[in-house]
C-alpha positions in Angstrom: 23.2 28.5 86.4 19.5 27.5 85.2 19.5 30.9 83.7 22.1 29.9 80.8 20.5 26.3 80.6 17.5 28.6 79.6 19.9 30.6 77.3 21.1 27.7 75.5 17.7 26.6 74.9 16.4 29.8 73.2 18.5 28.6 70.4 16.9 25.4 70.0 14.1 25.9 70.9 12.6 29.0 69.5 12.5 27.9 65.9 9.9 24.9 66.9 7.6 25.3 69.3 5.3 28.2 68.8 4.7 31.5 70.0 3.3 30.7 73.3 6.3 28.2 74.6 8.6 30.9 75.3 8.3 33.8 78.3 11.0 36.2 77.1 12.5 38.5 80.0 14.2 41.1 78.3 15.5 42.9 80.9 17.0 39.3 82.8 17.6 37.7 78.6 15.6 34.7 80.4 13.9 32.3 78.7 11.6 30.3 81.5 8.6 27.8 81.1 5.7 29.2 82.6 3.1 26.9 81.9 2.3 23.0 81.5 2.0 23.5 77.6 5.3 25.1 77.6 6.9 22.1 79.6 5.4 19.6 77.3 6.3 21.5 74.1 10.3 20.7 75.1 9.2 17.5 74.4 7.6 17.6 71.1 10.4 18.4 69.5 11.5 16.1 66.2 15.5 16.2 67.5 14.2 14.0 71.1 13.0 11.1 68.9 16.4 10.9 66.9 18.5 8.5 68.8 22.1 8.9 68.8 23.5 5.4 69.0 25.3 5.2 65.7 28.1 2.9 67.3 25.8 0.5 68.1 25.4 0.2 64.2 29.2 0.0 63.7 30.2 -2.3 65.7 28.2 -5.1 64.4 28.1 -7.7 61.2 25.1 -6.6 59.9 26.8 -5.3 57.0 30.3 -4.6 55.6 33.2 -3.0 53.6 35.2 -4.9 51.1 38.6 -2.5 50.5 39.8 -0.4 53.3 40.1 2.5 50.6 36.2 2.4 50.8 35.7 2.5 54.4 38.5 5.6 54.4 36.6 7.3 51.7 33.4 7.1 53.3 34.4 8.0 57.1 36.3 10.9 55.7 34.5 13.5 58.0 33.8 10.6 60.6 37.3 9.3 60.9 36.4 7.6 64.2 34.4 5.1 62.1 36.9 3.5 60.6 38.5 3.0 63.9 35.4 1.7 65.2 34.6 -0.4 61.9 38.2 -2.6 63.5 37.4 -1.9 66.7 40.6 -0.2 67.3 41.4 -0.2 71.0 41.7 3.9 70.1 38.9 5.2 68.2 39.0 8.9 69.3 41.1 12.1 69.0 41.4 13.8 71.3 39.5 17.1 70.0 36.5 14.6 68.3 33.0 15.0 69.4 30.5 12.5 69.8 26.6 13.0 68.9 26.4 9.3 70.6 27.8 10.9 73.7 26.5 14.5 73.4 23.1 14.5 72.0 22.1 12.0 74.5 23.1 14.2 77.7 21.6 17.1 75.5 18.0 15.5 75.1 18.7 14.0 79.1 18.7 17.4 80.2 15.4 18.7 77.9 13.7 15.9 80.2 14.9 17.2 83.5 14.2 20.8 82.7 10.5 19.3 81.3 10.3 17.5 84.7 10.1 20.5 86.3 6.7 20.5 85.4 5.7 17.8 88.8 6.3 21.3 90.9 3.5 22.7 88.9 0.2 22.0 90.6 -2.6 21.3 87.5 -5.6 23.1 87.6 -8.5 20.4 86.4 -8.5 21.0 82.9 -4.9 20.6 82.7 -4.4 17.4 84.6 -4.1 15.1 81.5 -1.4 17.3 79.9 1.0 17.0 83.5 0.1 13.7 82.9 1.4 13.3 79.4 4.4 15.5 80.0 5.8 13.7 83.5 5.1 10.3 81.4 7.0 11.4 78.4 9.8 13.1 80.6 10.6 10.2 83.0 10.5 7.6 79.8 12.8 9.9 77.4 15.1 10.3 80.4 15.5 6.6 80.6 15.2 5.9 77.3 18.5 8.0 76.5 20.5 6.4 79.8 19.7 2.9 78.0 21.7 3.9 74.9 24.5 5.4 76.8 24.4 1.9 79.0 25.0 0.0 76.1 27.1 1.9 74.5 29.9 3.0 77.3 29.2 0.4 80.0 29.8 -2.9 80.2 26.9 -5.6 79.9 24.9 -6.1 83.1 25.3 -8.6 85.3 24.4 -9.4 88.8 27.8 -10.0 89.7 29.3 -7.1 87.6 26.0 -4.4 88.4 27.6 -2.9 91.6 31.2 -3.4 90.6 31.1 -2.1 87.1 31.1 1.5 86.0 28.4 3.7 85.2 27.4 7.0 83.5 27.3 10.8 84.8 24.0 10.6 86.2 22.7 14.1 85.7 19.3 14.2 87.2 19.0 18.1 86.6 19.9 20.8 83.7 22.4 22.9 86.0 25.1 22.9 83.0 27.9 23.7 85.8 27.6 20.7 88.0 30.2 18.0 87.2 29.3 14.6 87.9 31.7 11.3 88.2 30.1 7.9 87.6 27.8 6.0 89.1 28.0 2.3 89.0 26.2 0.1 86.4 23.5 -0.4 89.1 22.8 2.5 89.7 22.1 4.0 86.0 19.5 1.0 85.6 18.4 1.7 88.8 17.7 5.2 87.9 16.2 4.0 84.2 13.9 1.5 86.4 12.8 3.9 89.1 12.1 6.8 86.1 10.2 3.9 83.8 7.8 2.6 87.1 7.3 6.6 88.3 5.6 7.0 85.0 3.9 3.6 84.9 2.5 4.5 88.2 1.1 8.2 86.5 -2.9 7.6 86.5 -3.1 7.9 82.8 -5.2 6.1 80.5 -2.9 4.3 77.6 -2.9 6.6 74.7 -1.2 5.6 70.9 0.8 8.6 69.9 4.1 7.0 68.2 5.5 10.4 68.7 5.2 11.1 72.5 5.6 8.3 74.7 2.7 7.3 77.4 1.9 4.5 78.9 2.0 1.9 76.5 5.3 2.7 75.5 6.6 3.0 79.0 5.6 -0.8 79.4 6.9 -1.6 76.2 10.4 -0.5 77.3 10.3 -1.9 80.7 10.2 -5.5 79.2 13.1 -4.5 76.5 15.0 -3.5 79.7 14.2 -6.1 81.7 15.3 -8.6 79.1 18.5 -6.8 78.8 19.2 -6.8 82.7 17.9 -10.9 82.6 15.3 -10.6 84.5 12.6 -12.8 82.2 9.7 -13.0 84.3 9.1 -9.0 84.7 10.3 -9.0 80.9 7.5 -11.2 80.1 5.0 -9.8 82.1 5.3 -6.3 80.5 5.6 -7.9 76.8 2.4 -9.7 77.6 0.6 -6.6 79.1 1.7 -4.5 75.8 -0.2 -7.2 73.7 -3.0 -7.1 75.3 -3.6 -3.7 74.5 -2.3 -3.9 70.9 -0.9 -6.8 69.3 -1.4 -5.1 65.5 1.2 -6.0 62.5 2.1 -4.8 59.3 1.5 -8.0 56.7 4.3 -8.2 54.6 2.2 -10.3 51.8 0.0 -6.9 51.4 3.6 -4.8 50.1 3.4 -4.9 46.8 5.3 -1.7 45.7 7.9 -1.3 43.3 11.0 0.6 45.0 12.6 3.1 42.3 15.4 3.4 44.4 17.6 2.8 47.9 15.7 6.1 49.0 12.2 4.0 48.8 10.6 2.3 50.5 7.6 0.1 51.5 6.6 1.8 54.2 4.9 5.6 55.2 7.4 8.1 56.4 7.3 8.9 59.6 6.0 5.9 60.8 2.2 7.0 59.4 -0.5 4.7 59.8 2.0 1.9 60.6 -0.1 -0.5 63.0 2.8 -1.9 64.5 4.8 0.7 66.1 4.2 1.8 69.6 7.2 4.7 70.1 8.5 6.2 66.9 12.5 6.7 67.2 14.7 6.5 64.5 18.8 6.6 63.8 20.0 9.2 60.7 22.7 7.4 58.9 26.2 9.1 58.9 29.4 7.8 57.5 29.9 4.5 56.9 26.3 3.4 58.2 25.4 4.9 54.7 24.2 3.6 51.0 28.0 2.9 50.2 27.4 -0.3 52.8 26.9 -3.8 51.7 24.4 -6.0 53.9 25.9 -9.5 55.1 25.8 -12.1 52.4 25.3 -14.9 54.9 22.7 -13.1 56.9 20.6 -12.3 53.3 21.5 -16.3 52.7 19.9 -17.2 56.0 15.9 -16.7 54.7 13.5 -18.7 53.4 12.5 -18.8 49.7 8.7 -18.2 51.2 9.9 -15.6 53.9 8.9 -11.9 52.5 11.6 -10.4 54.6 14.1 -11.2 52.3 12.2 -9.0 49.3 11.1 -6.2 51.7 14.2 -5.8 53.3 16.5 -5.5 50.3 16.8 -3.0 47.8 19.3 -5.0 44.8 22.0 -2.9 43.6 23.2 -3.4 39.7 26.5 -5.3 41.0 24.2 -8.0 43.0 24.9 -6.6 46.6 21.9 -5.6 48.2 21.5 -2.7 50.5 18.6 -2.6 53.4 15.6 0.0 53.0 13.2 -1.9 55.1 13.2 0.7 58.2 9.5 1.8 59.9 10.7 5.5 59.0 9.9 5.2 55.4 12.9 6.9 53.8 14.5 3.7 52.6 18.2 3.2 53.6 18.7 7.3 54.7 16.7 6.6 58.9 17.0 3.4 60.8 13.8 2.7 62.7 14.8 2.5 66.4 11.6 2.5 68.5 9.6 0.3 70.0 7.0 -2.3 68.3 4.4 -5.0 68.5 6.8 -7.4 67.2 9.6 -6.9 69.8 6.8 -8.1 72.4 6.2 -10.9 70.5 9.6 -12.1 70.4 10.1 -10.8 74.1 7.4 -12.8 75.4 8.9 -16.2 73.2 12.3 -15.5 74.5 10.9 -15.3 77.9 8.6 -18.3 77.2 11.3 -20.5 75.9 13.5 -20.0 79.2 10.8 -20.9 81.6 10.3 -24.7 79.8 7.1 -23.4 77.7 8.6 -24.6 74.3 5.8 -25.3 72.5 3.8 -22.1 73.8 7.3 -20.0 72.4 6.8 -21.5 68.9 2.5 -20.5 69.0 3.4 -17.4 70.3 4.7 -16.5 67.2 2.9 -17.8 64.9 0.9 -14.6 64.1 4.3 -13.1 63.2 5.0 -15.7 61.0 2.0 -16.0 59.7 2.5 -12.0 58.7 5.6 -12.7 57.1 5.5 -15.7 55.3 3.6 -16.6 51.8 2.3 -19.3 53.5 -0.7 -18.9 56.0 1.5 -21.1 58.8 4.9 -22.1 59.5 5.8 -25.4 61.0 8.6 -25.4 63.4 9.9 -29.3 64.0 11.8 -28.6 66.8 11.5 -29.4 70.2 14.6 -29.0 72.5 14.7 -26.2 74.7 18.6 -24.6 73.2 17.0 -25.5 69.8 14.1 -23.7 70.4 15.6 -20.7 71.6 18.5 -20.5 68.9 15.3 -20.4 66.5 13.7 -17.7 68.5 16.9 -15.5 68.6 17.2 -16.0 64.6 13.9 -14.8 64.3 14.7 -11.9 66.7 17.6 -11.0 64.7 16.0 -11.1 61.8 13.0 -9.6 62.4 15.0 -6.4 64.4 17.7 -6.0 61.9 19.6 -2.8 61.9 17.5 -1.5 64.5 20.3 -1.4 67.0 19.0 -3.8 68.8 21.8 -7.1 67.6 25.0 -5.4 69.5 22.6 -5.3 73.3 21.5 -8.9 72.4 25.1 -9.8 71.4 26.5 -8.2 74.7 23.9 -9.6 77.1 24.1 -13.5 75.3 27.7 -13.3 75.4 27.6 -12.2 79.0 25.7 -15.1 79.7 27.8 -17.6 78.1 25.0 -18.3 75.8 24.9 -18.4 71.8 28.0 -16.5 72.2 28.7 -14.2 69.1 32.0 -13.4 67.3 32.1 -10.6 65.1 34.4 -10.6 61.9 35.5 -8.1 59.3 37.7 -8.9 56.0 39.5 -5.9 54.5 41.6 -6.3 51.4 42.4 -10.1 52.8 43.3 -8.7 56.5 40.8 -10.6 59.6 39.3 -8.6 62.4 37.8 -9.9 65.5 35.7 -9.3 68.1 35.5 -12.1 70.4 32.8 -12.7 73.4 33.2 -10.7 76.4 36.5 -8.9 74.9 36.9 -5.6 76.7 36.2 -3.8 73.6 32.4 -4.9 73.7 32.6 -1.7 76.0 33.2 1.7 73.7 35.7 4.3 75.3 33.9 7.6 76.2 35.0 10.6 73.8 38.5 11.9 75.4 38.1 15.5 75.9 34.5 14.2 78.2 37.7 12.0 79.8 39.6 15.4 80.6 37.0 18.3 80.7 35.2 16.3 83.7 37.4 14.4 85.0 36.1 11.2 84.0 37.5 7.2 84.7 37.8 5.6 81.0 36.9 2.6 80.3 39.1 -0.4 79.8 39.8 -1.3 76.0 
């Protein structure tokens, strides 16, 4: 069976990784990795930095549709977005594919095949390349379990972690093997244990936004271990990122003119931005497109001084504005979705906040503030601790908007009975609502997964 995993990736693969990735058997038609280059070349490859969470996007109020003939028009070849949009208790057919679902155990199995590479014994000059590769393997393995988490389990709790459902936890790239799933603990067991395997690799931190090492390994432990609620280890990895890099981009240096919802402020890619610490980004598709309109109140919600509201927004001719502030640098057309400096930042405050260190929260992000504001500081006159952290969550919302990040945060809040969010849609005068800890927090996994292995569905 490995022999037509290597089969399908000759496809894939070929086009983008150089001569020298590729030992071509012609009288077995096997494709095999020989060598540690060849393992790490699987994963430098620009398809495992796309995530694939576009339901994540959806399902939230960061932006919206006015007339149900324009959501229809634009989810045309996407019809499952407009289900989603209402969060239909049905949003699949039963012959419609998901990239969330698919692309994610696609890129799952790159890293298993690319962890292949700890049965490889280094010779000296090859050491820091195993290094790189097991590192980058074990985080994008975790990284893509995490979006399937929040995406087709429900939030973690302690109570619900042994109880509640998992994912198919394929921990190798035999495409025959059917696997049932696991419970919620397990798949953030298996995302901890992959995260703290490579945290344990002796390798120095190294910054490249494209393949993930140390730094970013940490980076995602404290994103995780905020999700799961477990705020001290979530603070203590924030803190550790910032003390190797604590850069930001200062918003009063962007002075460019945008021509157009395709601009933007930023490089492409990600280039030379001092803030990022794992590139990732989110294509738009279907509704999550330039046809959207971003959320009046939200736009409402900053400060005359705070640049945000400039950089963010690209103003369309009727007055709605349309968000082109993503990392990426392509404007509205790729959602920046990796990891950066100022997630820590608002980690650690979070995290702060909840252990009684008010004060500390609000200087903690000061520097933040100080990068996004016209004016050098910004005084917070608050001083209760719900107060405090309501401002801390704004900020957090703010400053990670359309990242993905506001349906996990919405889940986990709501699952702890805390600053509990409602989500609402309006189409042609008809309400939608999404209520806290409603079963449809939870999306359904695509049906023919549900029949073709056998798979419990989730509870809508």
């Amino acid at each position: 069976m490995k022999k037509l995993f290597f089969i399908y990736l000759l496809s894939s693969l070929a086009l983008g990784c150089g001569k020298e990735f590729l030992d071509i058997k012609r009288d077995s038609n096997q494709v095999v990795p020989t060598n540690i280059k060849d393992y790490l070349a699987i994963l430098n490859r620009r398809e495992i930095l796309e995530n694939h969470r576009i339901l994540s996007f959806i399902g939230t109020d960061e932006y919206y549709y006015e007339t149900y003939s324009d959501l229809v028009a634009r989810s045309n070849f996407t019809p499952f977005h407009r289900r989603a949009y209402t969060w239909d208790r049905e949003i699949f057919e039963v012959d419609e594919q998901l990239r969330d679902w698919n692309k994610c155990y696609e890129n799952i199995m790159y890293a298993n095949l690319a962890l292949d590479v700890e049965k490889l014994q280094p010779k000296p000059d090859e050491e820091m390349e195993w290094k790189r590769t097991v590192v980058a393997a074990r985080f994008h393995r975790a990284w893509k379990f995490y979006q399937l988490a929040q995406q087709f389990c429900e939030p973690y709790t302690e109570n619900s972690s042994s109880t509640g459902l998992g994912l198919p936890l394929r921990t190798d790239y035999d495409v025959s093997v059917k696997y049932s799933r696991s419970s919620l603990k397990e798949v953030y067991d298996l995302i901890l244990d992959d995260l703290h395997k490579a945290e344990e690799i002796g390798l120095e931190s190294e910054l490249n936004i494209y393949l993930p090492g140390k730094l970013a390994v940490k980076a995602f432990l404290a994103r995780v271990y905020l999700q799961i609620g477990n705020y001290e280890r979530a603070e203590h990895y924030a803190v550790s990122v910032l003390g190797e890099k604590s850069d930001l981009v200062d918003y009063n240096g962007l002075t460019k003119t945008l021509s157009s919802y395709y601009d933007s402020q930023f490089n492409t890619l990600g280039k030379n931005n001092p803030a990022i610490i794992f590139y990732s980004f989110q294509s738009v598709d279907g509704i999550i497109s330039e046809t959207m309109k971003m959320d009046t109140t939200f736009v409402k919600s900053f400060q005359e001084e705070d640049l945000r509201k400039k950089i963010y927004f690209f103003d369309r001719e009727d007055g709605s504005k349309l968000y082109v502030g993503s990392y990426c640098g392509y404007g509205v057309s790729r959602m920046f979705t990796g990891l950066s400096t100022e997630e820590m930042m608002l980690i650690r405050a979070e995290c702060l906040v909840r252990r009684g260190e008010h004060q500390h929260a609000k200087d903690a992000l000061q520097p933040l503030l100080k990068a996004r504001f016209e004016n050098a500081t910004v005084s917070i006159e608050i001083d209760e601790r719900d107060d405090v952290l309501g401002w801390v969550l704004a900020e957090r919302k703010k400053e990670l908007y359309m990242r993905g990040i506001l349906w996990d945060d919405a889940r986990r809040l709501n699952a702890k009975g805390e600053f509990q969010t409602t989500f609402k849609r309006n189409l042609d005068g008809e309400e939608y609502v999404l209520p806290p800890n409603d079963k449809r927090w939870t999306w359904p996994i695509p049906i023919n997964e549900i029949i073709n292995n056998n798979l419990q569905q989730n509870e809508r």
